[in-house]
Residue frames as a rotation matrix with the C-alpha (Angstrom) as fourth column:
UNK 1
-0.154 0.821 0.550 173.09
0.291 -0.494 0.819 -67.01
0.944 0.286 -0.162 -239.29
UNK 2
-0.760 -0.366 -0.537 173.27
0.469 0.264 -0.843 -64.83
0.450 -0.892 -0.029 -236.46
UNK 3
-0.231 0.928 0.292 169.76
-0.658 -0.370 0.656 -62.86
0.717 -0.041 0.696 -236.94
UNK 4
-0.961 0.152 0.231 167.31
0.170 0.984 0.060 -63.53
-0.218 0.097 -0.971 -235.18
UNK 5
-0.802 0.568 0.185 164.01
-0.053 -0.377 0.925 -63.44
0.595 0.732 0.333 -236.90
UNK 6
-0.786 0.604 -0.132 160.89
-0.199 -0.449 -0.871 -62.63
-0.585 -0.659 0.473 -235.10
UNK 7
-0.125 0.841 0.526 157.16
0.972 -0.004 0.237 -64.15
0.201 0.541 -0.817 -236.54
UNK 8
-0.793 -0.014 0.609 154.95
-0.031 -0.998 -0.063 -60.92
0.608 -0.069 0.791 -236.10
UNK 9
0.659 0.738 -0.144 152.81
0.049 0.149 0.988 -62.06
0.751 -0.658 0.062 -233.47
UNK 10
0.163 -0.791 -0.590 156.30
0.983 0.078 0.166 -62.01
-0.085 -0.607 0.790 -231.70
UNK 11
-0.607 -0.466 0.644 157.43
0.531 -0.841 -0.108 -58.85
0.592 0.276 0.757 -233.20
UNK 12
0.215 0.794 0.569 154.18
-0.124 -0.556 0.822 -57.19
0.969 -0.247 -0.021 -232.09
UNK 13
0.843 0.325 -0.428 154.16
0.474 -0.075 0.877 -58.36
0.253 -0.943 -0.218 -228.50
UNK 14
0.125 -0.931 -0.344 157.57
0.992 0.119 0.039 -56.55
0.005 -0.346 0.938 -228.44
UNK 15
-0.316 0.124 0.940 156.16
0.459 -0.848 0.266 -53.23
0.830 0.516 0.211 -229.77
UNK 16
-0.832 0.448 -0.328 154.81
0.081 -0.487 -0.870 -50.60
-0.549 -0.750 0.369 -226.80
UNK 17
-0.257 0.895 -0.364 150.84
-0.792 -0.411 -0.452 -51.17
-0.554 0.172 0.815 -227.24
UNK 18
-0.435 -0.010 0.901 151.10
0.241 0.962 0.127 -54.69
-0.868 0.272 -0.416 -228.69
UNK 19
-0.157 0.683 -0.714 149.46
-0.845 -0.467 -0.261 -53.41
-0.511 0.562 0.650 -232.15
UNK 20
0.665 0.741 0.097 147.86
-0.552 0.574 -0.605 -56.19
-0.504 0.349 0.790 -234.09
UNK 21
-0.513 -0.783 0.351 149.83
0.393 0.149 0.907 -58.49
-0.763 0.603 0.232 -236.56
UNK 22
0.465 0.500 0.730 147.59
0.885 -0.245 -0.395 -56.75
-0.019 0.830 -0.557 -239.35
UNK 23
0.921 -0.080 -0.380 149.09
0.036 -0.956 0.291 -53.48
-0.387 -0.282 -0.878 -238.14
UNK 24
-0.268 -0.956 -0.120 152.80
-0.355 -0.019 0.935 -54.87
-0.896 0.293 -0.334 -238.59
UNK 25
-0.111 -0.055 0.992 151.63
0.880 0.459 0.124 -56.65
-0.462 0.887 -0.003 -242.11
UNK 26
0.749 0.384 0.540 150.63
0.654 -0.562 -0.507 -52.97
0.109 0.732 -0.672 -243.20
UNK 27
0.638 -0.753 -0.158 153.78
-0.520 -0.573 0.633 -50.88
-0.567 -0.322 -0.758 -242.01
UNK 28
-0.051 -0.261 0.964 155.33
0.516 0.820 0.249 -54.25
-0.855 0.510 0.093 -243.85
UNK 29
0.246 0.722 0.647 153.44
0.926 0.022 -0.377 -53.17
-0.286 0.692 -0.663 -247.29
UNK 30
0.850 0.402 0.340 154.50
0.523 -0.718 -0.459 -49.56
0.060 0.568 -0.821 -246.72
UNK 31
0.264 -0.964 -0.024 158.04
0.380 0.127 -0.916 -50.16
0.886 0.233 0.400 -246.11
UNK 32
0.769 0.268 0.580 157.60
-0.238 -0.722 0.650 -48.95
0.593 -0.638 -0.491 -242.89
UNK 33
0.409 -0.426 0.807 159.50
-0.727 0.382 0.570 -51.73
-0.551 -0.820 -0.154 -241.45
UNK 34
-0.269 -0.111 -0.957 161.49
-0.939 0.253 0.235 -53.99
0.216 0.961 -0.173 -242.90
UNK 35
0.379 0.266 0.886 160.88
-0.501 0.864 -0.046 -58.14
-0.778 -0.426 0.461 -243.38
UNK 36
-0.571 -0.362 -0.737 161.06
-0.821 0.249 0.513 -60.76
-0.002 0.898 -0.440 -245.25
UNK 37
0.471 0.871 -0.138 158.65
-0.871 0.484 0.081 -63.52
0.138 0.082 0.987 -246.40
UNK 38
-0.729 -0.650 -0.215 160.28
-0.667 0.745 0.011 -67.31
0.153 0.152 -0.976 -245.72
UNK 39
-0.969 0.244 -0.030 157.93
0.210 0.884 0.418 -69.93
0.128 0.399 -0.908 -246.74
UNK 40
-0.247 0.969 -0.020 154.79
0.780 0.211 0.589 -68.13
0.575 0.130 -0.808 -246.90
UNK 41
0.309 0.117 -0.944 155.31
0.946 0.062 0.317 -66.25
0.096 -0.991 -0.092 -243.56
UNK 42
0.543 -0.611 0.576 156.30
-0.231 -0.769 -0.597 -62.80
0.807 0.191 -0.559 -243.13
UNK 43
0.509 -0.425 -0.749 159.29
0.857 0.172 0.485 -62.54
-0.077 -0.889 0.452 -240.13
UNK 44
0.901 -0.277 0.334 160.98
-0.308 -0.951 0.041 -59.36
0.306 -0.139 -0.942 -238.72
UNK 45
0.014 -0.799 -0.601 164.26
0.720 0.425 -0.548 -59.24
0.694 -0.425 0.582 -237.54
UNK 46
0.235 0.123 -0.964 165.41
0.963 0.109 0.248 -58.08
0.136 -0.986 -0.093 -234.21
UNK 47
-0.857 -0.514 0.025 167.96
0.476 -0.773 0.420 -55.45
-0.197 0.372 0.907 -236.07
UNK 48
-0.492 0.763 0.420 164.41
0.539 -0.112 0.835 -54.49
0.684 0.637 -0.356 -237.77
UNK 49
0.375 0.924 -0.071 162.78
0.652 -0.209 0.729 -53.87
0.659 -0.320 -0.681 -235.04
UNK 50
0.152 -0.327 -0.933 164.69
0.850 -0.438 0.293 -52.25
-0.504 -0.837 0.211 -233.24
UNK 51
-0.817 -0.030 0.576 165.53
0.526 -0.448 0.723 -50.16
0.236 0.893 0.382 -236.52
UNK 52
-0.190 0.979 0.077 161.81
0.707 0.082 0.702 -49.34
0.681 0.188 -0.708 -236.20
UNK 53
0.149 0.174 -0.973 161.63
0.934 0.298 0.196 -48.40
0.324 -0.938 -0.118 -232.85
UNK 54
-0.095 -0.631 -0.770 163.75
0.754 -0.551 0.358 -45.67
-0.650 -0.546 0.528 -233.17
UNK 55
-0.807 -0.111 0.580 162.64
0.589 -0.206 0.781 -44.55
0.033 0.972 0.232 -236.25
UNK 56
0.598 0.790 -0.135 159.07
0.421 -0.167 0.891 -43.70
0.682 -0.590 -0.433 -234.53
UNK 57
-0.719 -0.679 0.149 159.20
0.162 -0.372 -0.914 -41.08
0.676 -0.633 0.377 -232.90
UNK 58
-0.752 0.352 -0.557 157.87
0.636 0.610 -0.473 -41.28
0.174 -0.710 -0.683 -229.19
UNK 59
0.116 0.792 -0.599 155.86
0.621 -0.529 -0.578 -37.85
-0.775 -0.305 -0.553 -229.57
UNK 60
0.471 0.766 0.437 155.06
0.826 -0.209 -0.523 -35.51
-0.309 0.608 -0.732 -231.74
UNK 61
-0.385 -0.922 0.041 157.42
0.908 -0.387 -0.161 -33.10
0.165 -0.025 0.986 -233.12
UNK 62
-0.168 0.147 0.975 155.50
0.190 -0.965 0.179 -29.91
0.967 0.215 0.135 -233.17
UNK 63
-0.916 -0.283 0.285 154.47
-0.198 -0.298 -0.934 -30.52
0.349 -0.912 0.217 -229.66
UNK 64
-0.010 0.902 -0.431 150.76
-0.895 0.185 0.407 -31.08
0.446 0.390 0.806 -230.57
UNK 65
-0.980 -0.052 -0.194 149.26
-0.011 0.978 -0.209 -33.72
0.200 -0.203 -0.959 -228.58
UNK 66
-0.641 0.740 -0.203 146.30
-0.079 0.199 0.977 -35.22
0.763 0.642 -0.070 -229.48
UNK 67
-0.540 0.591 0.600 142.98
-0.823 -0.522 -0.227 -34.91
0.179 -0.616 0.767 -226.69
UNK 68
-0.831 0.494 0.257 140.92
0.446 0.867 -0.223 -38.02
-0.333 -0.070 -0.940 -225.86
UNK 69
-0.514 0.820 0.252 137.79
-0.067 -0.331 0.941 -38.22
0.855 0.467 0.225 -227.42
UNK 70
-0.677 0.449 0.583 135.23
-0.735 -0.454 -0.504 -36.74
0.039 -0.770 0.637 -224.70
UNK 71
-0.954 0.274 0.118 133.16
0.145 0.772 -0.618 -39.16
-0.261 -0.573 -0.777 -222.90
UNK 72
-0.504 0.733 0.458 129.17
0.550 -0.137 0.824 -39.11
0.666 0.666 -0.334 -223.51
UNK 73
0.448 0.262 -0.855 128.31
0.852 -0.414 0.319 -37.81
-0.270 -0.872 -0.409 -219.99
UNK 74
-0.342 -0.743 -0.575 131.03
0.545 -0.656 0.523 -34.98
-0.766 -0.134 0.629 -221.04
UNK 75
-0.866 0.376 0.329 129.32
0.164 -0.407 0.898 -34.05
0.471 0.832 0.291 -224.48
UNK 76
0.135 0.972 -0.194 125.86
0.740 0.032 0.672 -34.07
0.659 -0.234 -0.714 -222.69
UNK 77
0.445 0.175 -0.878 126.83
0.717 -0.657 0.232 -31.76
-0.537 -0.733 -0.418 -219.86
UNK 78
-0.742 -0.454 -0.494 129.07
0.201 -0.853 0.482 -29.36
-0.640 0.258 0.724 -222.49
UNK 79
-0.448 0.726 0.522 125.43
0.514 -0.269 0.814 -29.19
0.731 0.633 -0.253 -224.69
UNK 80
0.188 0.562 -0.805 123.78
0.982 -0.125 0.142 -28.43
-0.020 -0.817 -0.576 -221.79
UNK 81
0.200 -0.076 -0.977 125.99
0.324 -0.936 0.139 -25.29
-0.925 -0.345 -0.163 -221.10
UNK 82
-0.905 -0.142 0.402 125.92
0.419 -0.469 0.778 -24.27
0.078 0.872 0.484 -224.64
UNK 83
-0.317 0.927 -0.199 122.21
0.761 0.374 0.530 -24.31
0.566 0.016 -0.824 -224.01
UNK 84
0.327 0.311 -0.892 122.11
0.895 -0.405 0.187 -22.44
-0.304 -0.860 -0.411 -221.27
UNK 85
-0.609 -0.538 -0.583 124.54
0.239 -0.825 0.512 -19.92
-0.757 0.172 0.631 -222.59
UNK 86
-0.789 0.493 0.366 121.86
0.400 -0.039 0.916 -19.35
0.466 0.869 -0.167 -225.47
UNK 87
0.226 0.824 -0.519 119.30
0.928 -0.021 0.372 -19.32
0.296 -0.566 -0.769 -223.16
UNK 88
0.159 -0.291 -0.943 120.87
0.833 -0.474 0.287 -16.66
-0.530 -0.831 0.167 -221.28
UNK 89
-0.877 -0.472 -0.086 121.94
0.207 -0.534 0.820 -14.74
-0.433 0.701 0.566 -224.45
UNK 90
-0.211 0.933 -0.292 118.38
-0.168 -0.329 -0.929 -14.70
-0.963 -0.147 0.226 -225.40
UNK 91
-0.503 -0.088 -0.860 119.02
-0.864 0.090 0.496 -16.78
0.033 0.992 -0.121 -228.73
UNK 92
-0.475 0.361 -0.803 117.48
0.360 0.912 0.197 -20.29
0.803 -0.195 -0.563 -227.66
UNK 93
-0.280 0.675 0.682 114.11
-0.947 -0.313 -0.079 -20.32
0.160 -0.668 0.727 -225.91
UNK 94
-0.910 -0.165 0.381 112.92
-0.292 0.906 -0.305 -22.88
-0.295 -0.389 -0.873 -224.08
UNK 95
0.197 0.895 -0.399 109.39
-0.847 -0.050 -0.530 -23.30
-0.494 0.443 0.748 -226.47
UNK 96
-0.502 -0.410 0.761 109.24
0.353 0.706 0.613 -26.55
-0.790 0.577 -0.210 -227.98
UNK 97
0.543 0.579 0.608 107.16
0.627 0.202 -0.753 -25.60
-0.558 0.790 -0.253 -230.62
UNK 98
0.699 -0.418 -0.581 110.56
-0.615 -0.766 -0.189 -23.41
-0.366 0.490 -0.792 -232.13
């Protein structure tokens, strides 16, 4: 037996981004990766994971990459100049009672 097998608390810290072992038990589940259960336990092999690894690809094929979600200081100052543009456009007055 020249495998060697990998718990997923192992497997994971081997992954870029350490994802959870709940993360590898669902990729598990959807065949994403393979395993195998031995006494209760799930375990990955190395072949596996590497298998994985490569299988995942490291960006996006169309090219599309995804934006952080804006900060709250960053949403507050881009209302602001929406505001203002309005204001200025003469669609949003500064009455509270509109």
């Amino acid at each position: 037996m020249g495998e060697r097998f990998l718990s997923l608390k192992e497997a994971a810290k081997r992954l870029p981004g350490r994802p959870h072992i709940g993360t590898l038990y669902r990729w598990i589940v959807k065949g994403a990766i393979e395993a195998t259960k031995i006494g209760g336990r799930w375990f990955v092999s190395e072949s596996a994971l590497h298998r994985f690894i490569e299988a995942t690809p490291s960006a996006p094929r169309d090219g599309h990459v995804a934006k952080p979600r804006p900060t709250k200081a960053e949403r507050q100052r881009d209302v602001a100049a929406a505001e203002r543009q309005l204001r200025d456009a003469g669609v949003l007055r500064d009455d509270p009672q509109l």
